[in-house]
C-alpha positions as CSV (number, residue, x, y, z in Angstrom):
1,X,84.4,145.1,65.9
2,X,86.6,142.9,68.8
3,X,89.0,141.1,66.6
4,X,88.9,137.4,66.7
5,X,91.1,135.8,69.1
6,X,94.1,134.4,67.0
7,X,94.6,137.7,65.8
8,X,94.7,138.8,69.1
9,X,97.3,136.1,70.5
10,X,99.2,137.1,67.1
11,X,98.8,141.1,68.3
12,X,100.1,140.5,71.4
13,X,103.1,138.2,70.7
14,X,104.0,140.4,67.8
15,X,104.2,143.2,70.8
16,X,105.8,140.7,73.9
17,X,108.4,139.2,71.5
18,X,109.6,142.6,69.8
19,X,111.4,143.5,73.7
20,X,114.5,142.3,74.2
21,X,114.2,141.1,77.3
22,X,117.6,138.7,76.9
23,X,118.5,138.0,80.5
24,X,121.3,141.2,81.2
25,X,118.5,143.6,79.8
26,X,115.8,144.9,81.5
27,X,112.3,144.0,81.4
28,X,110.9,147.1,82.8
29,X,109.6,148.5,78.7
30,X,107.5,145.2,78.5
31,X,105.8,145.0,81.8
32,X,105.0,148.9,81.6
33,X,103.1,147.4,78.1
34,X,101.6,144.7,80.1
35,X,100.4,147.1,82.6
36,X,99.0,149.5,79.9
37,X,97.4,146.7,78.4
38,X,95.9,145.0,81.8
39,X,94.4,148.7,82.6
40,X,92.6,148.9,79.3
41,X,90.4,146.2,80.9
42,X,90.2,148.3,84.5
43,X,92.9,145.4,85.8
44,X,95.3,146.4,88.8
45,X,98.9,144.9,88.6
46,X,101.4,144.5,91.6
47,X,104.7,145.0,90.4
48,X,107.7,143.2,92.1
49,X,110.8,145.1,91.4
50,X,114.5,143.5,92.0
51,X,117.5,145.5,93.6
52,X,118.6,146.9,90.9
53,X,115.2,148.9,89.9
54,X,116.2,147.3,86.2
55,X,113.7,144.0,86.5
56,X,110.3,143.6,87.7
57,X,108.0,140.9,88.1
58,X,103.9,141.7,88.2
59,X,101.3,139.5,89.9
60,X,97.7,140.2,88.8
61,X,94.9,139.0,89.9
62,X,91.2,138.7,88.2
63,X,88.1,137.8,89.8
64,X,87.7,137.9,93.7
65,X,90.4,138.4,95.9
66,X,89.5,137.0,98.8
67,X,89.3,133.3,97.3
68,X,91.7,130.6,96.4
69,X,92.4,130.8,92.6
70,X,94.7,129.1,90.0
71,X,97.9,130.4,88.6
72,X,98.5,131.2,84.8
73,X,102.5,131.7,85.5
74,X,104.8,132.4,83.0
75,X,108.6,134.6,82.5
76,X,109.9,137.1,80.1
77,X,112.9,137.0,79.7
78,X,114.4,135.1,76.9
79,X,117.7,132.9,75.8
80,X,120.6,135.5,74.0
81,X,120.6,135.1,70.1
82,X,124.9,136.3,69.5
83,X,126.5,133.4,67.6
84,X,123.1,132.0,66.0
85,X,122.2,131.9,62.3
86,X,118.9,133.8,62.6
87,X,116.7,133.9,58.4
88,X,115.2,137.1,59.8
89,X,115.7,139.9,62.7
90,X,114.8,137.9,65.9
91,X,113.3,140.5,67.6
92,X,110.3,140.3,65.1
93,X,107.3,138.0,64.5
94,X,107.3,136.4,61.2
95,X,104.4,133.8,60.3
96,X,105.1,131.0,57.8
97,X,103.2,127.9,57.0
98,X,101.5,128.6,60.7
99,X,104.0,128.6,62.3
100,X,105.6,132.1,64.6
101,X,109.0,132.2,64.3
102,X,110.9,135.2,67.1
103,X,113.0,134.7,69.7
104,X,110.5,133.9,72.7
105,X,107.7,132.8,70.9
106,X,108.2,128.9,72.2
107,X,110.4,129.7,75.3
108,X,107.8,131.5,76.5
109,X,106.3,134.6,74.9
110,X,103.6,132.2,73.5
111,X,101.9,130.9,76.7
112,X,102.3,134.4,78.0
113,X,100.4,135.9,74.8
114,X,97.6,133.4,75.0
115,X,97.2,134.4,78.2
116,X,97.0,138.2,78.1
117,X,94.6,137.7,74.8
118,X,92.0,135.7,77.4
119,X,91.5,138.6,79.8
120,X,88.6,139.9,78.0
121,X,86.9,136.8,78.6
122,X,88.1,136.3,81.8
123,X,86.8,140.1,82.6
124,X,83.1,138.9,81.0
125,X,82.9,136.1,82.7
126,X,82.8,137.3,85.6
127,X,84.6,134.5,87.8
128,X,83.4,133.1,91.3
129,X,87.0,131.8,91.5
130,X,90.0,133.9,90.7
131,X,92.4,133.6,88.1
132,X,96.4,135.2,88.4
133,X,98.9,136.2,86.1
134,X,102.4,135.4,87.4
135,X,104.6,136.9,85.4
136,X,108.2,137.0,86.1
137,X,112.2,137.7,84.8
138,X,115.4,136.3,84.8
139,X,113.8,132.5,84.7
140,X,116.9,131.3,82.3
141,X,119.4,132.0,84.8
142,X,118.4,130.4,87.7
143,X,114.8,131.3,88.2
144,X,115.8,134.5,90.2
145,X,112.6,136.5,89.5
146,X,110.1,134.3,90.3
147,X,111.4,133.9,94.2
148,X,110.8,137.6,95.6
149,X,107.2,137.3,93.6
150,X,106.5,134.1,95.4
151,X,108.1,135.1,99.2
152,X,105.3,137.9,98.5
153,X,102.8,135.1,97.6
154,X,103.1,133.6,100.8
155,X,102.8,136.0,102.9
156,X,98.8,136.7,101.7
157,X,96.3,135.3,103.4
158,X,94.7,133.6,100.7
159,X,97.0,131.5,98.9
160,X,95.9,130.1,95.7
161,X,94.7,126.3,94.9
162,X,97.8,125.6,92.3
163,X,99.4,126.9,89.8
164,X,99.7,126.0,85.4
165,X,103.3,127.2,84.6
166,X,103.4,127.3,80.6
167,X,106.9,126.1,79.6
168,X,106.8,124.1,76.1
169,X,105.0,120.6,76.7
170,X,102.6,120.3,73.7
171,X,100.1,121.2,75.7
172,X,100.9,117.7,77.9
173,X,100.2,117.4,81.5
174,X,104.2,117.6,83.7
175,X,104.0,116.7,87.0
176,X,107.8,116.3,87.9
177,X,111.2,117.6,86.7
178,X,114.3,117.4,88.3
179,X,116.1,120.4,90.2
180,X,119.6,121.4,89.6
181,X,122.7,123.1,91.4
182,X,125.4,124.9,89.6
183,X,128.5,125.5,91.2
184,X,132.2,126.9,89.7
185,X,134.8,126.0,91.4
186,X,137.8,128.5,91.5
187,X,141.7,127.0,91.6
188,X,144.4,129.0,93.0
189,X,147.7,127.7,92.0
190,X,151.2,129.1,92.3
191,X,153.0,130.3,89.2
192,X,156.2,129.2,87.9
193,X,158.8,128.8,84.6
194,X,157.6,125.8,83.4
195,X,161.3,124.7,83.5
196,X,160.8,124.7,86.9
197,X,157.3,123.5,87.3
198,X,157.4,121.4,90.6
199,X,158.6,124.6,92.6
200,X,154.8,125.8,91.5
201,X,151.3,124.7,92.2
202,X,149.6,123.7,89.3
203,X,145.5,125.2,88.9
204,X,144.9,123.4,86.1
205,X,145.9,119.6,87.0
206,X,144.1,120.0,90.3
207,X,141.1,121.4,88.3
208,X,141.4,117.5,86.1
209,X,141.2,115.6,89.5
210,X,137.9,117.7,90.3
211,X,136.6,116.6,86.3
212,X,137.5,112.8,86.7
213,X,136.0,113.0,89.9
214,X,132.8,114.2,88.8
215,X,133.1,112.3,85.6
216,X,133.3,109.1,88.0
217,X,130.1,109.9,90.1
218,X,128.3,110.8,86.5
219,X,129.1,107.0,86.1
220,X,127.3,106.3,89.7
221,X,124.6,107.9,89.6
222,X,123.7,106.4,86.2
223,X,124.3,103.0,87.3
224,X,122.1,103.5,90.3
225,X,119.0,105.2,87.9
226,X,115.4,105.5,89.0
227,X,112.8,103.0,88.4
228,X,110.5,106.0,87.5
229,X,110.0,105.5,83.8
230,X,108.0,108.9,83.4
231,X,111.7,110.6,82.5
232,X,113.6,110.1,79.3
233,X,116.8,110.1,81.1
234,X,115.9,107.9,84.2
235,X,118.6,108.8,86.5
236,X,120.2,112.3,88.2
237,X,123.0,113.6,85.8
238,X,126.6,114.9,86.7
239,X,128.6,117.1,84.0
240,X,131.6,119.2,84.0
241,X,130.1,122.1,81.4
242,X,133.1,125.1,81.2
243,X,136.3,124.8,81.8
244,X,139.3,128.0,81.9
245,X,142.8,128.1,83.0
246,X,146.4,128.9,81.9
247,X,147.8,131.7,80.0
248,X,150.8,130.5,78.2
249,X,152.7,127.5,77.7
250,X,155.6,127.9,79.3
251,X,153.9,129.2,82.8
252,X,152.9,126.6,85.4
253,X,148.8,127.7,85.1
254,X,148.1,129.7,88.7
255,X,144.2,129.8,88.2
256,X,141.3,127.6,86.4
257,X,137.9,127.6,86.5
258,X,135.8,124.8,86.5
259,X,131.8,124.9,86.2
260,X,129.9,121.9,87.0
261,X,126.1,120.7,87.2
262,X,124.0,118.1,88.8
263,X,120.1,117.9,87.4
264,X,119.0,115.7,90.3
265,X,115.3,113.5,90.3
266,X,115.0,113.4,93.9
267,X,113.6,117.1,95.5
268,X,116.9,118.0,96.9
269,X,119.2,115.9,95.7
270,X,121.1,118.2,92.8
271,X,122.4,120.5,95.7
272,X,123.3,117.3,98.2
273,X,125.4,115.9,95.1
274,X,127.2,119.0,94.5
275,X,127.6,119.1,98.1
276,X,129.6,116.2,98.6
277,X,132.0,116.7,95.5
278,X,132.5,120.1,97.1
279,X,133.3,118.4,100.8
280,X,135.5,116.0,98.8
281,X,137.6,118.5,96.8
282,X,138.2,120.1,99.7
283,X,139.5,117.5,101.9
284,X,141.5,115.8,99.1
285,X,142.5,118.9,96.4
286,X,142.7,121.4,98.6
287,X,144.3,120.0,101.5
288,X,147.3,118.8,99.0
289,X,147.2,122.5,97.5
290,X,147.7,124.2,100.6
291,X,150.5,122.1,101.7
292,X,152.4,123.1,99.3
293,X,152.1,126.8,99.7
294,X,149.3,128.2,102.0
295,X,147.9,130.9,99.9
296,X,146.8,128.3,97.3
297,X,143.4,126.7,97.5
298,X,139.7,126.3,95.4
299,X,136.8,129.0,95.9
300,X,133.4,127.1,95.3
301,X,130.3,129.9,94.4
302,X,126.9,128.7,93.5
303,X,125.8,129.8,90.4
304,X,122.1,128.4,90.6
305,X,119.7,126.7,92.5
306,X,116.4,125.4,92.1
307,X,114.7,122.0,93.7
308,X,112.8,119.3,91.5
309,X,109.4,118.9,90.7
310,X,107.2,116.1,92.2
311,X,103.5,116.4,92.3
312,X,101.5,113.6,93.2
313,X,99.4,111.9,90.1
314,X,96.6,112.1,91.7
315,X,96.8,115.7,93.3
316,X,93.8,117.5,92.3
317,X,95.7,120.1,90.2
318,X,96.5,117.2,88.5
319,X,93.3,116.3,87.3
320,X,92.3,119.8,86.7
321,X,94.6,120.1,84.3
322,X,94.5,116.7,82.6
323,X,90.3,117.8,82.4
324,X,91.1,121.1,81.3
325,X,94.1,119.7,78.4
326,X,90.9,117.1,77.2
327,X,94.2,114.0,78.1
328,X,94.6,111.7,80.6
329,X,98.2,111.2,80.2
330,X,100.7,112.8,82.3
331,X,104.8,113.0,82.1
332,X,108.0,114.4,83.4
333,X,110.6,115.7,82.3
334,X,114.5,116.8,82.6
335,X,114.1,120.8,82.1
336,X,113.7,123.1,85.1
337,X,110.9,125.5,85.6
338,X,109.3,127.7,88.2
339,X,106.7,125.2,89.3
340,X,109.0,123.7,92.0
341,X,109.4,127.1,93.7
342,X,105.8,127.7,93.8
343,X,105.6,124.2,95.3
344,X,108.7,124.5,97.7
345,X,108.6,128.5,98.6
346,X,104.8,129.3,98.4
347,X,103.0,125.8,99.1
348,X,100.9,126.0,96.0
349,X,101.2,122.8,94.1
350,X,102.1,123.0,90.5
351,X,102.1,121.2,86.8
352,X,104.2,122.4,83.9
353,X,102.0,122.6,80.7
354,X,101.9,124.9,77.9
355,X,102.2,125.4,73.9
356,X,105.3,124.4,71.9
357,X,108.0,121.8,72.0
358,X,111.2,122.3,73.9
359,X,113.0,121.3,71.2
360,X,112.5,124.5,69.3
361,X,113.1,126.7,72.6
362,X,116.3,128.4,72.9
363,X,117.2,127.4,68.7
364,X,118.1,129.7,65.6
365,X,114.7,130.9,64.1
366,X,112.8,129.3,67.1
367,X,108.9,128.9,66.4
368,X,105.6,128.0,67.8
369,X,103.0,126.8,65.8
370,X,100.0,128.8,65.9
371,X,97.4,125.6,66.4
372,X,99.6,124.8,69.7
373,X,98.6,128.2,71.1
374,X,95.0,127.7,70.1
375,X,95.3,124.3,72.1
376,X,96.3,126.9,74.8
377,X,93.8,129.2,74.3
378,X,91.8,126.0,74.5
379,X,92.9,125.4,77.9
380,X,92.5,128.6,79.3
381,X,88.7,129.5,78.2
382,X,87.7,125.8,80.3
383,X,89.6,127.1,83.1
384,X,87.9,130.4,82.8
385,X,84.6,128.4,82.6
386,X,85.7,126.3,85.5
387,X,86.2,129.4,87.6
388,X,83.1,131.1,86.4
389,X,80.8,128.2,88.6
390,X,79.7,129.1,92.3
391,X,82.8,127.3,94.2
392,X,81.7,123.6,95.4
């Protein structure tokens, strides 16, 4: 006897969330279990495998595969757990009061589970319109897996209609979110006795021009916010985030680090903000460094790069998905995802939607309630239905 389907989402997140697929790990155990599974059900994966051999991605598609399909797109790797106060091992499921508590289960094990616990009905239904697993790694550090999956996506010859990417939203409809550039910035001073501190180049007071400087456009930018009310915070954000330098007391600091961010609403504008602090350090800190003794200067390295989110209201992927969540509401929000490279690096046009509240991701004891991922499971069967009709 098939068992019913929340025991199978349960089955399968039990299994997805009991890897530890933290970010430095690899995935390679849990998509070999994905793979095993997908078989079961006579399902071919292709698997995208990163430089190192360590990570893979898998793109799967069910149904026909010479039509445009939809997208079910979600990552597996998962925030680190050192330094949180965990009730229970992490790397297990535990079920209380309906809710699943496990590292992953929100952020985004969940969506992921849902959507491996469809396939038999997917398989039955035997669908005029195809429907594709994305599945990717190493989304919390800068969405790195999901781009050689996607250059591979473009290059078919049938792209697919859009694509549902199932970070948290409560199962509401997000059809923007801002992009975001990293950047540290390396100082090279000159050391010194601090007794004799102006014959040495200080790292660490050129590194506090850099922080008031970026503290000051902060201040711009949210003077100058957005009239788009869809986002909570309604204006691209500036923040100095880590800060390292010095190593004792008495020694004029020769190195400090300085990491900074900008979540930007406009498609590029995160990297053209960085941009222009970087051109600005270097004609005013730099400049002022090196005069003093050549070999000093900053080292600027990007640590992460992804483009907002902006698809049009009334985009038909839009209204698929509003039709499909049974709302009519849509939103945006501050969070990145993988929707804007599917959007910017593949030309398929993307919303954000899936079970779980972001404010649980990435938390001590992090849960997902088990009625949000049978709002999900929702979702998907009227997506399988829709693809199971004779294309209009």
């Amino acid at each position: 006897m098939q068992s019913s389907r929340p025991d199978r989402i349960r089955k399968l997140l039990a299994d997805l969330v009991g890897f530890d697929t933290i970010s430095d790990r690899t995935n390679l155990p849990l998509i070999a279990h994905i793979e095993s599974y997908l078989a079961a059900f006579g399902i071919k994966s292709e698997r995208i495998v990163d430089a190192t051999g360590q990570k893979a991605s898998l793109w799967v598609t069910i149904g026909p595969d010479d039509r445009r399909g939809f997208v079910l797109s979600g990552h597996t790797d998962v925030v680190p757990v050192v330094g949180q106060d965990w009730s229970h091992d992490p790397f297990k499921l535990v079920e209380r009061d309906g809710k699943l508590y496990s590292r992953g289960t929100t952020d985004m094990k969940g969506f992921v589970a849902v959507c491996l616990a469809m396939v038999p009905e997917m398989v039955e239904a035997r669908l005029k319109t195809p429907i594709h697993l994305a599945i990717s790694y190493d989304e919390e550090i800068g969405c790195v897996g999901a781009r050689p999956m996607l250059r591979e996506v473009a290059k078919k010859q049938v792209k697919p209609l859009g694509a549902f990417i199932g970070e948290p939203t409560q199962m509401q409809v997000i059809i923007g979110h801002k992009g975001k550039h990293g950047v540290r910035a390396t100082f090279r001073g000159l050391a010194r006795h601090s007794s004799i501190a102006p014959d040495g180049v200080n790292a660490i007071e050129y590194a506090a021009e850099l922080i008031v400087e970026i503290r000051r456009r902060a201040v711009a930018l949210a003077a100058a916010r957005s009239t788009d009310s869809l986002y909570d915070v309604p204006h691209s954000t500036l923040l100095t985030s880590i800060v390292h330098g010095g190593a004792a007391l008495n020694i004029v600091p020769d190195t400090c680090t300085v990491e900074f961010e900008c979540r930007g609403i406009g498609i590029t504008e995160s990297r053209e903000v960085t941009d222009a602090i970087v051109a600005w350090a270097k004609a005013e800190l730099e400049s002022a460094m090196k005069a003093k003794n050549a070999e000093c200067g900053i080292t600027f390295e990007e640590i992460l790069d992804y483009p907002a989110l902006d698809t049009a209201a009334d985009a038909p992927i839009v209204t698929l998905a509003k039709s499909l969540a049974g709302r009519n509401d849509h939103a945006k929000v501050a969070f990145g995802t993988e929707a804007s490279l599917f959007a910017s690096m593949a030309d398929v046009p993307a919303v954000v939607i899936g079970p779980g509240s972001i404010a649980q991701a990435h938390t001590p004891d992090e849960f997902v309630e088990m009625a949000e991922l049978e709002k999900c499971a929702g979702f998907v069967e009227r997506l399988i239905a829709h693809c199971a009709k004779a294309p209009s």
